[in-house]
C-alpha positions in Angstrom: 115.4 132.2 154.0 116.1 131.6 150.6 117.6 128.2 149.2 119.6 130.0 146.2 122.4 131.1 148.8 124.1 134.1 148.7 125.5 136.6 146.4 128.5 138.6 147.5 128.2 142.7 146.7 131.6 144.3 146.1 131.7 148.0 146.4 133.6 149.8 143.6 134.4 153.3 143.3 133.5 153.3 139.4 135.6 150.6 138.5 132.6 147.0 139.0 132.1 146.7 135.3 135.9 147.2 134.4 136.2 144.4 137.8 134.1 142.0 136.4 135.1 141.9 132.8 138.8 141.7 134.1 137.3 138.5 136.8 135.3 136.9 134.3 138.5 136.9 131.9 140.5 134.9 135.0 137.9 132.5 135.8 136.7 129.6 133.2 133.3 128.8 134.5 132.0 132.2 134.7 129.0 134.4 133.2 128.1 137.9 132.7 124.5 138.8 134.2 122.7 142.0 134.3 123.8 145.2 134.2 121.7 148.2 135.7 122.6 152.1 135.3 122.3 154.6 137.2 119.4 157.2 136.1 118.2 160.9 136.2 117.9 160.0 139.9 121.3 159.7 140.5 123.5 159.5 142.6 125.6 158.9 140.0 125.9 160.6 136.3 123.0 159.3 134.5 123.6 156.2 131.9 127.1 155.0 134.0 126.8 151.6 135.7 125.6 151.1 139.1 126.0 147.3 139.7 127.0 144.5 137.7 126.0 140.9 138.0 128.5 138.2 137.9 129.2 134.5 138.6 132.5 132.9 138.8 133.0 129.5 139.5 129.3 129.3 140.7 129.6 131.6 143.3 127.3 134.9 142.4 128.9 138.6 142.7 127.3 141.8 142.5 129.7 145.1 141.6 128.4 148.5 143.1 129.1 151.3 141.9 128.8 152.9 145.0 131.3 155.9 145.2 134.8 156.7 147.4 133.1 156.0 150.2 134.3 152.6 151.9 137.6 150.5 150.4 138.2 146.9 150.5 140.9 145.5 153.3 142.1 141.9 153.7 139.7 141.1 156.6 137.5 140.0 153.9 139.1 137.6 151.7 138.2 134.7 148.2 140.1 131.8 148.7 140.8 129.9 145.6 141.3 126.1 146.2 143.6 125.1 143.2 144.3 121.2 142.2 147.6 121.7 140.9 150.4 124.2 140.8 148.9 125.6 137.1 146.2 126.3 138.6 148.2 128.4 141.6 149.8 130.3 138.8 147.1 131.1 136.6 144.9 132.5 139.4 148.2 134.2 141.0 149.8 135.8 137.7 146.6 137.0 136.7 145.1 138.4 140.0 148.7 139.9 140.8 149.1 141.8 137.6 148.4 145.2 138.6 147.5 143.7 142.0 150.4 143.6 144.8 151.6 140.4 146.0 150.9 139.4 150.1 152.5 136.5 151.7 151.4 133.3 152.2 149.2 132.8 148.7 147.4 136.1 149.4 147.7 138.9 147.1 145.9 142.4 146.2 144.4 142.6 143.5 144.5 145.9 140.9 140.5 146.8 142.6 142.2 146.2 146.0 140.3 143.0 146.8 142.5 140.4 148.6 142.3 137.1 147.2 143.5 133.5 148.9 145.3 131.2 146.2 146.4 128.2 147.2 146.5 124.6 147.0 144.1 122.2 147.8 146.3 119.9 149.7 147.7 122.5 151.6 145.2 121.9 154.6 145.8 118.0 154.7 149.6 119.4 155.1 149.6 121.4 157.6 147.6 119.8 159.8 149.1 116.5 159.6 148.4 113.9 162.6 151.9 114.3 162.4 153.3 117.4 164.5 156.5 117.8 163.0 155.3 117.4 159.2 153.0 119.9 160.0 155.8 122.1 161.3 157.7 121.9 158.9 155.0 122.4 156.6 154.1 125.9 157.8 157.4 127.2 158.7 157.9 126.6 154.9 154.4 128.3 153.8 155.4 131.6 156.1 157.8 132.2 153.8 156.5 132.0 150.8 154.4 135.0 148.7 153.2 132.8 146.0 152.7 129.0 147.1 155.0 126.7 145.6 153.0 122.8 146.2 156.3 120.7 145.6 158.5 123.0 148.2 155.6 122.6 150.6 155.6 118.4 150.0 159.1 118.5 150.2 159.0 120.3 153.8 156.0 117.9 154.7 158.3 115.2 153.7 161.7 116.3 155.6 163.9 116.6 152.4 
């Protein structure tokens, strides 16, 4: 097995160079890679991408132009772990623009790709040694769309 781990293929229908431009432009600590086209071969028109290589936040990406064929669904899902509540808003504004909004920090993005954006705290907080905290903790986060990190303290704290 190889020791460089794994790199993630998302299947487009036309859209991976378009997806990673518009990914790389959301995440700092990310790179273009190679880009390979499709040829007289086919299956696609001749000269149009086929896959794009990218990286964001160290974690390797491949878009595939692959056709109509197969759509993305929430089973599959990028959770972002974000220090502060900036961070929970620039990942959330950005990804939702276009995108649809979920519940819980998930939201649709415009390529239909469903993306996790929350807090890094929010596992110590909801899974307090402390039943009730952790209670109140996720009654609070089930009703949120975007996560808010101060109204989820403030439920882990009683107030």
């Amino acid at each position: 097995m190889s020791t460089d781990g794994f790199t993630t293929c998302l299947w487009f229908d036309g859209q991976a160079e378009e997806a990673a431009d518009h990914y790389l432009s959301i995440f700092k600590n990310s790179r273009l890679g190679r880009i390979g086209r499709y040829t007289e071969a086919g299956p696609g028109p001749a000269g149009s991408v086929m896959a794009v290589e990218f990286e964001l936040n160290g974690q390797r990406f491949v878009g595939l132009n692959g056709g109509p064929q197969y759509t993305f669904n929430p089973a599959i899902s990028f959770q972002i772990s974000c220090a502060d509540q900036a961070e929970v808003d620039h990942y959330w504004d950005r990804l939702a623009d276009g995108g649809t909004p979920v519940a819980c920090g998930w939201v649709t993005d415009r390529f239909g790709v469903s993306w996790q954006v929350v807090p890094a705290e929010l596992i110590d907080l909801v899974s307090d040694p402390d039943p009730e905290k952790a209670q109140r903790t996720t009654a609070a986060m089930l009703k949120m769309v975007k996560l808010d990190i101060a109204a989820l303290r403030r439920a882990h704290a009683g107030d």
